[in-house]
N, CA and C of each residue as an Amber inpcrd file, in Angstrom:
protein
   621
   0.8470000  -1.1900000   0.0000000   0.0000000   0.0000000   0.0000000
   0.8850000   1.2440000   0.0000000   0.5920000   2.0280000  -0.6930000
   1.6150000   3.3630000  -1.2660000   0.5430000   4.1040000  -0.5170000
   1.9800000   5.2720000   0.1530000   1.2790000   6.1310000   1.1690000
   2.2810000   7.8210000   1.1030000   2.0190000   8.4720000   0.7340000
   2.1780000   9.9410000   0.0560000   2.7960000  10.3730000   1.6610000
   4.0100000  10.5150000   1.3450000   5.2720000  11.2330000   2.6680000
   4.6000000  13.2090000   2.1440000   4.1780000  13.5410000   3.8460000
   4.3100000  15.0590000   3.7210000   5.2250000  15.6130000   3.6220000
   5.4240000  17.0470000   3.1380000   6.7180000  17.7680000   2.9440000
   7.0550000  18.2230000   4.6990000   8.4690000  17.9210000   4.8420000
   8.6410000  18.2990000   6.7830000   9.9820000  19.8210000   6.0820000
   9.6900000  20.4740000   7.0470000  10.3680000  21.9400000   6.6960000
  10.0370000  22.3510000   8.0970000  11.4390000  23.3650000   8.5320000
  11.3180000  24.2250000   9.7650000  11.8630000  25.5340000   9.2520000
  10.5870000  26.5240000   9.2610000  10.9920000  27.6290000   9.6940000
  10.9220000  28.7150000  10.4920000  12.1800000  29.6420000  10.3730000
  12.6450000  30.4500000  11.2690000  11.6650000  31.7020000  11.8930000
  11.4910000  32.1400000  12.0800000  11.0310000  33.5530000  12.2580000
  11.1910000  34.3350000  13.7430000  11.8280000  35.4950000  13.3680000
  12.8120000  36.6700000  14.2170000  11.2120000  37.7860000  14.0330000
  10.9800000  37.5950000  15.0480000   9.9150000  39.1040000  15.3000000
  10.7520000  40.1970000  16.2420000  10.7700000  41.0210000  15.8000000
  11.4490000  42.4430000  16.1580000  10.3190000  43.6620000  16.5640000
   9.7780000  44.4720000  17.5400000   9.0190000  45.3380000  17.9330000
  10.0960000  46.7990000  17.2870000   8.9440000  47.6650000  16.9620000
   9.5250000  48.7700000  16.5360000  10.3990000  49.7750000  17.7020000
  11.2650000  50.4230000  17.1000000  12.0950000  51.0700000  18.3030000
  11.1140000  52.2890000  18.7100000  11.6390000  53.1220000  19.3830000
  10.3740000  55.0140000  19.7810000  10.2640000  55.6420000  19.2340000
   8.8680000  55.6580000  18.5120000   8.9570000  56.5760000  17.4680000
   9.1740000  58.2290000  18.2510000   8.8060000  58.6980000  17.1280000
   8.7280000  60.4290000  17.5950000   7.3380000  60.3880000  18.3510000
   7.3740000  61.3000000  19.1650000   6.7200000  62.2240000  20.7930000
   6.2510000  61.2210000  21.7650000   7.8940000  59.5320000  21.8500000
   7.7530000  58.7600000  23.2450000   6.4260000  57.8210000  22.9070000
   6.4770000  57.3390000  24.2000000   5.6220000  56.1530000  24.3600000
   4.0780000  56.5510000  24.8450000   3.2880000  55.8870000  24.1520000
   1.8400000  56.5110000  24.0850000   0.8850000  55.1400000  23.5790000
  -0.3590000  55.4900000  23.9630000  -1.0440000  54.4760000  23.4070000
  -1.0680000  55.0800000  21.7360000  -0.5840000  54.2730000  20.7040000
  -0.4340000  54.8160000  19.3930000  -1.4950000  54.2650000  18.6110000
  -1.2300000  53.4150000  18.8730000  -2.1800000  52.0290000  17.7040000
  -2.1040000  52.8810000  15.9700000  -3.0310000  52.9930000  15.7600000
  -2.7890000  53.6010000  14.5500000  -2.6200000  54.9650000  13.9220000
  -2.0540000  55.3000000  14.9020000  -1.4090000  57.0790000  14.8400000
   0.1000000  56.3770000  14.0200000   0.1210000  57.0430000  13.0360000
   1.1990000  56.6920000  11.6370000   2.5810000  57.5250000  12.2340000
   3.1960000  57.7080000  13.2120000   4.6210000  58.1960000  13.9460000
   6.0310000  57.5020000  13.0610000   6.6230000  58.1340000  12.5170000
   7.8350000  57.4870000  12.2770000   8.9000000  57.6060000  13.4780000
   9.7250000  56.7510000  13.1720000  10.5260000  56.5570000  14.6580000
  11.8980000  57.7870000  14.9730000  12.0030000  57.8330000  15.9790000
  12.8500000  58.8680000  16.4500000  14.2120000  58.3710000  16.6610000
  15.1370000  59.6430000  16.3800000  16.2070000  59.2580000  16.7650000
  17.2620000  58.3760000  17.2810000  16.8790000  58.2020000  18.3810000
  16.4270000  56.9660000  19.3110000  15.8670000  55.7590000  19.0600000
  15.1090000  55.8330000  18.3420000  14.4390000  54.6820000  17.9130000
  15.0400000  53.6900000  16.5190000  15.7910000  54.6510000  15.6320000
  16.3370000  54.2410000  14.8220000  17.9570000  53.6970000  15.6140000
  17.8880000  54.2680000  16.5830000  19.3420000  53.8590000  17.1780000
  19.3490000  52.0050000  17.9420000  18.2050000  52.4270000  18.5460000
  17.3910000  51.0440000  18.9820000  17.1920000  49.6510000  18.1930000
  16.7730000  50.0120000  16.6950000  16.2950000  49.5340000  15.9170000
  17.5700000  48.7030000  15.8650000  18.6880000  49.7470000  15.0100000
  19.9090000  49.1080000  14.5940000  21.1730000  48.7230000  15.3280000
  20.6660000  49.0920000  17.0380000  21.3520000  48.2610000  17.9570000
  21.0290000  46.6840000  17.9830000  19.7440000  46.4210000  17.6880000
  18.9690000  45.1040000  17.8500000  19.5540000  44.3880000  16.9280000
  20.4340000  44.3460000  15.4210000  20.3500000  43.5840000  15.0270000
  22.0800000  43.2540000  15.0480000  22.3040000  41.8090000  14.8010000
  23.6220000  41.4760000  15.3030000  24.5810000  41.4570000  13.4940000
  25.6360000  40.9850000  13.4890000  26.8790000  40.4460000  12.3160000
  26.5270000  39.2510000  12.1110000  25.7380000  38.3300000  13.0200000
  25.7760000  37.0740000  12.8040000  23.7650000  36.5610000  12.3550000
  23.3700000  37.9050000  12.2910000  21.7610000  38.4190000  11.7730000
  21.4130000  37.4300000  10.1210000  20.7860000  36.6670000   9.6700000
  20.6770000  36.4110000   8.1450000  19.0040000  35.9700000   8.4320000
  18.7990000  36.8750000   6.9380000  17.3600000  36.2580000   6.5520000
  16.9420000  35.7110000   5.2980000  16.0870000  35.7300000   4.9870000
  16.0600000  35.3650000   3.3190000  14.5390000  35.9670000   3.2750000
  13.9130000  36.8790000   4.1810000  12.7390000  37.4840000   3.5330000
  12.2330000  38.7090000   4.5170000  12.0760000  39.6110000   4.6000000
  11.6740000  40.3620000   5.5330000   9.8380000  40.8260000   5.5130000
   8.8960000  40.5730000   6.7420000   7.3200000  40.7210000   6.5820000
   7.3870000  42.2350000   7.4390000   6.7480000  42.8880000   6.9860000
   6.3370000  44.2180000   8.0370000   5.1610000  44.7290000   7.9490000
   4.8500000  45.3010000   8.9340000   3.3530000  46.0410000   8.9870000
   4.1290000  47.2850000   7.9850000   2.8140000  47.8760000   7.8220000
   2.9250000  49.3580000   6.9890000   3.0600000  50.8540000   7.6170000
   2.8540000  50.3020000   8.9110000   3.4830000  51.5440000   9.6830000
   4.4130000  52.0240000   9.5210000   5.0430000  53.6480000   9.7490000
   6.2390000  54.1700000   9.2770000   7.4570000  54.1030000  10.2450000
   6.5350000  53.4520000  11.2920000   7.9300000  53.0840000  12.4250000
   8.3500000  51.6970000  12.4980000   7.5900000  51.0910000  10.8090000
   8.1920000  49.4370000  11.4440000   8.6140000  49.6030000   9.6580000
   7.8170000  49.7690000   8.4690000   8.0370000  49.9890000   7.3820000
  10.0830000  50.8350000   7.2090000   9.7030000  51.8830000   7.4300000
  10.7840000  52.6390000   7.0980000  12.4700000  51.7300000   7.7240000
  12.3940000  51.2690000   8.2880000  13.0920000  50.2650000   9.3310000
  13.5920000  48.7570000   8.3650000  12.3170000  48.4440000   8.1960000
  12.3040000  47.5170000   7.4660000  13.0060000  47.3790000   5.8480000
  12.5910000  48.3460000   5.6990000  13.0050000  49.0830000   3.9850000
  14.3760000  49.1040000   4.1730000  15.2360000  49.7890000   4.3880000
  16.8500000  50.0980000   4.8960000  17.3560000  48.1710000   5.3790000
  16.8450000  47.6270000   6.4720000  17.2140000  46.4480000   6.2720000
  17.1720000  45.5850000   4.9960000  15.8640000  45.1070000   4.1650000
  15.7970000  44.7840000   2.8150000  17.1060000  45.0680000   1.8240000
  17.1250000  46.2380000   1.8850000  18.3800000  46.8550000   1.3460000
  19.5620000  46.2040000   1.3580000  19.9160000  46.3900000   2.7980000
  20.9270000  45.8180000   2.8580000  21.6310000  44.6910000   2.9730000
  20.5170000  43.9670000   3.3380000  20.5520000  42.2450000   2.6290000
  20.5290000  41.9230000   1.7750000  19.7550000  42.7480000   0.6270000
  19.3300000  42.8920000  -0.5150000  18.3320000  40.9290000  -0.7670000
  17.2540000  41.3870000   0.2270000  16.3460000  40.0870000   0.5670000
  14.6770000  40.4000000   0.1340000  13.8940000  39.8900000  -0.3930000
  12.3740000  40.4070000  -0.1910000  11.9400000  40.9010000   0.5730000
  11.0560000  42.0420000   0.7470000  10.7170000  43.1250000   1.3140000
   8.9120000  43.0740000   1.2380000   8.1070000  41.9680000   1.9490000
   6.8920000  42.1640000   2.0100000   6.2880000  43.2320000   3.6110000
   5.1360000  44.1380000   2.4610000   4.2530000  44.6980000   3.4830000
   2.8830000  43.8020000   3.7290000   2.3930000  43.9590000   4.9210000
   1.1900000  43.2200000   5.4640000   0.7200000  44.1360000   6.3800000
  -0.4960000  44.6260000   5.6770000  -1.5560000  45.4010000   7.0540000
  -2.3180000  44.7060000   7.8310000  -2.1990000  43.0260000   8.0080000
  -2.8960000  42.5170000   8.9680000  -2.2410000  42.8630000  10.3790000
  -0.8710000  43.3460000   9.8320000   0.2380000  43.1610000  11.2220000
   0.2680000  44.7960000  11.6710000  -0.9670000  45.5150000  11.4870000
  -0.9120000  46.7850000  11.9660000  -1.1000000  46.8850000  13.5550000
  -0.9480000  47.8190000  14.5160000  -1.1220000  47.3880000  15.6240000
  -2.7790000  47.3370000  16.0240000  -3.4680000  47.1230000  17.4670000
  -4.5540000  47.6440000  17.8980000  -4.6690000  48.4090000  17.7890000
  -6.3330000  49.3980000  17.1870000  -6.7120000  50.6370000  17.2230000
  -6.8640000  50.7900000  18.7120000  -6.6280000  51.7970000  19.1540000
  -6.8560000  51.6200000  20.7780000  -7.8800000  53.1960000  20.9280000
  -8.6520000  53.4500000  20.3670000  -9.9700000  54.2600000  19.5270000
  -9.6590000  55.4520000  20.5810000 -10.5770000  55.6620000  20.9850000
 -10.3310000  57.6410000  22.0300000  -8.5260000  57.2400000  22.7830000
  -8.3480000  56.4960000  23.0730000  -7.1570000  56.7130000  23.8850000
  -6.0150000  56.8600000  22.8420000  -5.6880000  56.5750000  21.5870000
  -4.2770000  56.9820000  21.0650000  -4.1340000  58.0780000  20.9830000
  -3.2120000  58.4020000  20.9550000  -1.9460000  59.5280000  21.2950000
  -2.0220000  60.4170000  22.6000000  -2.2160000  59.3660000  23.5590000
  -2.2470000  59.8220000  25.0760000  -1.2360000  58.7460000  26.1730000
  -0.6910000  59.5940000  26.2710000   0.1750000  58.3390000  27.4400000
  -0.5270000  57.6000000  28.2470000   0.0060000  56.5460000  28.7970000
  -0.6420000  55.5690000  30.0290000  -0.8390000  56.3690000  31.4420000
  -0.2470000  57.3240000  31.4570000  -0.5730000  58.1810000  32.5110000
  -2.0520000  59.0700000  32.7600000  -2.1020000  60.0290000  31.0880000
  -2.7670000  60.7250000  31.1980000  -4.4860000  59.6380000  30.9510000
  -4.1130000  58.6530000  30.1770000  -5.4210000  57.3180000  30.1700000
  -6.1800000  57.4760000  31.6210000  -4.4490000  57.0210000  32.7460000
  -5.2940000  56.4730000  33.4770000  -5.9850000  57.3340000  34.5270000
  -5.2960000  58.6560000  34.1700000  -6.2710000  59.6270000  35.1900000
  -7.4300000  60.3750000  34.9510000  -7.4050000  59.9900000  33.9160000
  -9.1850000  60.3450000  33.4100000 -10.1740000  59.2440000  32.9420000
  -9.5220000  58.0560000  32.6930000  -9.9820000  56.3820000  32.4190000
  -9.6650000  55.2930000  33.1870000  -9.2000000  55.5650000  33.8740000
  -8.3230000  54.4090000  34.8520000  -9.2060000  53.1150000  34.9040000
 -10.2320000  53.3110000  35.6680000 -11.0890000  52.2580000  35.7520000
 -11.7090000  51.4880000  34.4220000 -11.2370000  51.9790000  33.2580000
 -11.8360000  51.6030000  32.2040000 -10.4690000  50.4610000  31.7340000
  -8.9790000  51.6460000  31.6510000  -7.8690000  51.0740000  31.5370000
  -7.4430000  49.8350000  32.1890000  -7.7800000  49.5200000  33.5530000
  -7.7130000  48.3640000  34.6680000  -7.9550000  47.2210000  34.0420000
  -9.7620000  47.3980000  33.4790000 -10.1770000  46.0530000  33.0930000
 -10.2010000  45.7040000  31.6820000  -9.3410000  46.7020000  30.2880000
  -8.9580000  46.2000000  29.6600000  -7.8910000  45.4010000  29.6960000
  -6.8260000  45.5180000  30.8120000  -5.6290000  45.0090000  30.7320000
  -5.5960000  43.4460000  31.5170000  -7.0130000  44.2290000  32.3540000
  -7.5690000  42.7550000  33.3090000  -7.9670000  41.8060000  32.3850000
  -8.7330000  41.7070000  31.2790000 -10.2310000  41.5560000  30.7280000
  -9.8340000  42.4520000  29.3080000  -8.8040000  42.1040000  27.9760000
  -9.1930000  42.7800000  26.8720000  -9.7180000  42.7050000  25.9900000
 -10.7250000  40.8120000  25.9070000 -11.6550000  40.6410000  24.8230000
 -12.7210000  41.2430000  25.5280000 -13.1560000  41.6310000  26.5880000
 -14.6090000  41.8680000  27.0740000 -14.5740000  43.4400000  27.4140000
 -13.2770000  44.0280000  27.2530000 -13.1940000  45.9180000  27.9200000
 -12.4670000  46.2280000  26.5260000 -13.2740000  46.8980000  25.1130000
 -12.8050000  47.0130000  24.0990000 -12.5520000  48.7730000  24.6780000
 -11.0910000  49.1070000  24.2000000 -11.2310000  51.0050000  24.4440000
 -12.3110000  51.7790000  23.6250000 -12.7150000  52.3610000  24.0910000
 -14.0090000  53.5870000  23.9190000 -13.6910000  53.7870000  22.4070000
 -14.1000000  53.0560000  21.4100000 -13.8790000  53.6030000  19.9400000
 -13.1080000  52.4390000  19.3720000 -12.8510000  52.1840000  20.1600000
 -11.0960000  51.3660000  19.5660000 -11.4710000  49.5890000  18.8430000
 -10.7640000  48.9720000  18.5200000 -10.5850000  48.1420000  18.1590000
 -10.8420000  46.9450000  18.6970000 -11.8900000  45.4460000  18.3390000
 -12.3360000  44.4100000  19.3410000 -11.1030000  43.7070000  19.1790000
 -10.3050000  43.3990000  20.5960000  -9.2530000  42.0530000  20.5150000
  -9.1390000  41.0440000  19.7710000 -11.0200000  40.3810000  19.6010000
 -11.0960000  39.2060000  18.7660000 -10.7470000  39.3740000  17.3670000
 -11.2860000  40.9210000  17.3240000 -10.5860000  41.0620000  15.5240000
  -9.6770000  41.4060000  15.4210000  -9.0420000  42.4050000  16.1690000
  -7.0670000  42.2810000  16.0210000  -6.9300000  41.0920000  15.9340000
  -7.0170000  40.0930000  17.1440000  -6.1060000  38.8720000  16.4450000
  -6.3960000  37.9950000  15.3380000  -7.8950000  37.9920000  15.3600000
  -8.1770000  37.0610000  13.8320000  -7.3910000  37.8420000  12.9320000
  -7.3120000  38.8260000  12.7690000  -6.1870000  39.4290000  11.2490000
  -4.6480000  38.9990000  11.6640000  -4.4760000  38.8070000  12.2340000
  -3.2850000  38.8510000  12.6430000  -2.3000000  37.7400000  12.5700000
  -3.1870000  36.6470000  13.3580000  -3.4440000  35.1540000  13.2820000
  -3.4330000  34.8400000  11.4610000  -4.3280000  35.3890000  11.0670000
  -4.9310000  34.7320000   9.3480000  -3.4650000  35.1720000   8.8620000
  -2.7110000  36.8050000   8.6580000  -1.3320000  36.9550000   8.6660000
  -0.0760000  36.1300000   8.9190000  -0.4900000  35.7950000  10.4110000
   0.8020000  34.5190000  10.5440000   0.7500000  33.3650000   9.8400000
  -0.3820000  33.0170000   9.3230000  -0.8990000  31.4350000   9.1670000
  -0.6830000  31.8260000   7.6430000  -0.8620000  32.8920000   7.1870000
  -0.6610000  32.8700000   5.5720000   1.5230000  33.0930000   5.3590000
   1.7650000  33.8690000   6.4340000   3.5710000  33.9270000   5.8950000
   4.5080000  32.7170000   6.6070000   4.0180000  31.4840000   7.5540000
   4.3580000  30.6830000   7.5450000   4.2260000  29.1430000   6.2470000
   3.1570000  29.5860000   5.5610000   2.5400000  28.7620000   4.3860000
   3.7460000  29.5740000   3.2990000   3.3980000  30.6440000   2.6850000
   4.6320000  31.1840000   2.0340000   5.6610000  31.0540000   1.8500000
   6.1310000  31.3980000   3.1150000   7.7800000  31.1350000   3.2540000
   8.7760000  30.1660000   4.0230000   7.6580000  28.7450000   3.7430000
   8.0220000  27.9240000   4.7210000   9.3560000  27.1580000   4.4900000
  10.1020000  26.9710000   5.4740000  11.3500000  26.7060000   5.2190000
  12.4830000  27.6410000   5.0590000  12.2210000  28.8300000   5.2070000
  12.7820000  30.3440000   4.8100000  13.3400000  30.6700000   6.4370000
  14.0290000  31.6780000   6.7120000  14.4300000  32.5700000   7.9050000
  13.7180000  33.6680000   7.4920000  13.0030000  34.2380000   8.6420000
  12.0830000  35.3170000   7.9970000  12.2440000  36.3440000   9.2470000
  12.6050000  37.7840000   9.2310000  12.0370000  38.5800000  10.2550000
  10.8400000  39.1470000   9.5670000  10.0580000  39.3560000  11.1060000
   8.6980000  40.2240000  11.0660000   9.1780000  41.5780000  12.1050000
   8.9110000  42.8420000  11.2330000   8.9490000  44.2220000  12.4370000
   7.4750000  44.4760000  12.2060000   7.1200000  44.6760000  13.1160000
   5.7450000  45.0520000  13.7960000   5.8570000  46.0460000  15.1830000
   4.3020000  45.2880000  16.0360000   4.0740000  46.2400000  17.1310000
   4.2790000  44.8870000  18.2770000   4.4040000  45.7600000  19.6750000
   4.1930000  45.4230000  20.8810000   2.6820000  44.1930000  20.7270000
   1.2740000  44.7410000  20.5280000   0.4680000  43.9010000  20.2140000
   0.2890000  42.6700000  19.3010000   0.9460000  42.8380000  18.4020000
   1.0630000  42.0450000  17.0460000   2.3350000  41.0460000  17.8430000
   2.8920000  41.1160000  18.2510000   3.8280000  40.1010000  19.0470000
   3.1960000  39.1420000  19.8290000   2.2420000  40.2430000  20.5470000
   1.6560000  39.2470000  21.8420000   0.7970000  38.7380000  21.0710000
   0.2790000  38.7540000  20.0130000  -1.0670000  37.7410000  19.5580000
  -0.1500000  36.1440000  19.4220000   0.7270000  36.6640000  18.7080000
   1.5820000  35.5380000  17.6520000   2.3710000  34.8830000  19.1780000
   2.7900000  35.0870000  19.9640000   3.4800000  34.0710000  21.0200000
   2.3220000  34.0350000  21.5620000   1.1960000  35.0940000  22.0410000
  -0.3080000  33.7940000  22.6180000  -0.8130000  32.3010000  21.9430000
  -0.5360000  32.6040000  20.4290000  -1.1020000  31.6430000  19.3300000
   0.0410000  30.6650000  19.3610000   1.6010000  30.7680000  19.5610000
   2.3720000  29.9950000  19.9290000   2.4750000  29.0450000  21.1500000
   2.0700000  29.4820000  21.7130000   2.0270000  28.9260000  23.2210000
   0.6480000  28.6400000  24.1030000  -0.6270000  28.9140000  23.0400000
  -1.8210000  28.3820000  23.6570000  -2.5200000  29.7050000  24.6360000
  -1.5150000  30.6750000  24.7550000  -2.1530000  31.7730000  25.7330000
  -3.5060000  32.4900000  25.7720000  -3.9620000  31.6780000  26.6700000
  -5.9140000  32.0910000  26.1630000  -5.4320000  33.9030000  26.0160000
  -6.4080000  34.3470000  25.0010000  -6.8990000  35.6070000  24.7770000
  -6.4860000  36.5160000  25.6100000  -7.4320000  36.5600000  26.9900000
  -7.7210000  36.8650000  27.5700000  -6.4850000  37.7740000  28.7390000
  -5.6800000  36.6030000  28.3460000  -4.1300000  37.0950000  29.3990000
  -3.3110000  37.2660000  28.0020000  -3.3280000  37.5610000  27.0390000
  -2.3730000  37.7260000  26.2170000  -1.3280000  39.0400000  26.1950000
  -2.4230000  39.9780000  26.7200000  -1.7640000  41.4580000  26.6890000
  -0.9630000  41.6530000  27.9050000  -1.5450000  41.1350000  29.2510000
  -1.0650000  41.3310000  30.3800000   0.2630000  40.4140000  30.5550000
   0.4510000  39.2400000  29.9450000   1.1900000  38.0160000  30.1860000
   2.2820000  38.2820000  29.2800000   2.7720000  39.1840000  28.2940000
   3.9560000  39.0160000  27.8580000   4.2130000  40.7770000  27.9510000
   5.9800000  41.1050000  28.1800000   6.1840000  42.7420000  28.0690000
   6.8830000  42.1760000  26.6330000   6.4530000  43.8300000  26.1370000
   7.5660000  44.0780000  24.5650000   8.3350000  44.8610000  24.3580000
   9.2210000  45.1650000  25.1010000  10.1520000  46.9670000  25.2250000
  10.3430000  47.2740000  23.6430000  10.7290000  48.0340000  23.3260000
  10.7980000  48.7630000  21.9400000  12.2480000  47.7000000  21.6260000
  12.1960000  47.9130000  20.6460000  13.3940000  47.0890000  19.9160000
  13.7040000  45.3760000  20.4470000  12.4920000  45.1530000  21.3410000
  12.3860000  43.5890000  21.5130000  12.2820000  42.7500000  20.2250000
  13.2750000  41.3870000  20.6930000  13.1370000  40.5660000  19.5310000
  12.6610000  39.2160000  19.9860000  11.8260000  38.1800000  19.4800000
  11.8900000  37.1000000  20.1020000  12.0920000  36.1670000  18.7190000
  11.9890000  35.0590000  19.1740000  11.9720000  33.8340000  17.4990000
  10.9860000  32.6420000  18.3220000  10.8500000  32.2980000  16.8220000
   9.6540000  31.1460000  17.1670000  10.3900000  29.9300000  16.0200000
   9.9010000  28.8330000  16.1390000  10.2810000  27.7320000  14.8290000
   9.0660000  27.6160000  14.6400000   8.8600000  27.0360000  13.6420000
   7.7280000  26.6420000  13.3620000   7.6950000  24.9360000  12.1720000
   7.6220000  24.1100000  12.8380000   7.9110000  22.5750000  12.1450000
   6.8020000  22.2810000  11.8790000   7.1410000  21.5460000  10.5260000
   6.0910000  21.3480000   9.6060000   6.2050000  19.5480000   9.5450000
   6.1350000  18.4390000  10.2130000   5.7540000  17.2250000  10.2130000
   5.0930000  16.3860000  10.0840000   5.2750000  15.0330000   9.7750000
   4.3440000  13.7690000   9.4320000   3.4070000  14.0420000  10.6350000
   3.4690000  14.2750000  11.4570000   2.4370000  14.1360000  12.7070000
   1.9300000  15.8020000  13.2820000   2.0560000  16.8500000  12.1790000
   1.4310000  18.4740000  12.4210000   2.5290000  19.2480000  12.2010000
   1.9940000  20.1530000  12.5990000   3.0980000  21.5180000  12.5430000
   2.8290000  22.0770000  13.6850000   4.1580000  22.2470000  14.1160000
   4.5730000  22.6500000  15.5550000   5.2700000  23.7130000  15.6660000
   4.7900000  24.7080000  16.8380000   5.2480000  25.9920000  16.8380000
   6.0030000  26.2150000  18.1950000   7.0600000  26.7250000  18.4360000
   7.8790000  26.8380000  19.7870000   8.6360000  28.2600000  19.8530000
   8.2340000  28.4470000  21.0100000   8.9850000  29.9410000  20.9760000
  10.4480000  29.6290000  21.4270000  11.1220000  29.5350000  20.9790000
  12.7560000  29.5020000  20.9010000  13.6160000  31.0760000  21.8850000
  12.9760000  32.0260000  21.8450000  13.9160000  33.1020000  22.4490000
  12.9820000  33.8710000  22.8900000  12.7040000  35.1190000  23.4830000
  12.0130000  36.3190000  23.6000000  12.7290000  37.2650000  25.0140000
  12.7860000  38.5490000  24.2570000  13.4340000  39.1980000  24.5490000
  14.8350000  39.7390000  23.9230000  15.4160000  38.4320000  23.0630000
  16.6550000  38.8870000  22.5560000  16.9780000  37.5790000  21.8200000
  17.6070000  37.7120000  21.0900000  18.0520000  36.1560000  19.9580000
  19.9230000  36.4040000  19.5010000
């Protein structure tokens, strides 16, 4: 009896958070900031001599895009954009610090961070649909480029979906349960086998 062997492939993927953009740390979500000074310093502290990819994915933001573009370059590697990997709209609260949120929202701020599929921000964006785009994103550039080394620059949020979805992290604690400092990097594998495809977070924080 003849029995059809699946294709087995592991690949890489280096997720990188954007460095600070211009006017600091704020709830941004989709306030379009290109990155600051600093942030570009951040950016290109993060990556090492011993760094190789063979494809680079980025959101279209100008603090993960512009970043991204200059790396491409200089690998001289594919250069895909993806707006699934934009961050959370975080609706009345972007472009307000966590400070000024929480002294006029606090109690609102608490139990999104408690509770962020059930405390959507005032305007802003439902959790369940950030991550379904996000998720459908990962699940389409692991099919793509499977077998490839791939970085993704994105957001703080767009990280935590993809290691919740790595590691089983109900919803619910996804935001509260992992930090992303600016210029954080983590890696994941992702194995493709006779018996599934298996995802492991390999590093976070630094690779």
């Amino acid at each position: 009896m003849n029995s059809t062997k699946k294709m087995e492939s592991t690949t890489v993927f280096d997720l990188i958070r954007h460095g600070e953009p211009e006017g600091g740390p704020m709830y941004r979500g989709s306030k379009d900031d290109p990155l600051s000074e600093n942030g570009w310093q951040q950016m290109r502290a993060a990556i090492t001599e011993t760094d190789s990819w063979d494809a680079i994915v980025t959101s279209p933001m100008l603090r993960c895009v512009n970043f991204a573009r200059e790396l491409a370059d200089r690998y001289e590697i594919p250069l895909h954009t993806d707006d699934r990997l934009r961050e959370l709209n975080f609706g009345e609260w972007e472009g307000r610090t966590a400070e000024s949120v929480m002294a006029s929202d606090g109690e609102r701020l608490n139990r999104f961070w408690a509770d962020p599929v059930n405390n959507t921000p005032p305007g802003g964006e439902q959790v369940v649909d950030f991550n379904r785009r996000v998720i459908e994103s990962w699940r389409h550039w692991q099919q793509e480029l499977m077998g490839q080394r791939v970085l993704i620059v994105c957001h703080g949020g767009t990280i935590r979906m993809i290691v919740a979805d790595t590691m089983n992290i109900p919803l619910e604690h996804a935001f509260s349960g992992l930090t992303t400092p600016y210029a954080c990097r983590s890696r994941i594998q992702v194995d493709v086998t006779d018996y599934g495809v298996f995802q492991s977070l390999v590093a976070h924080g630094s690779c």
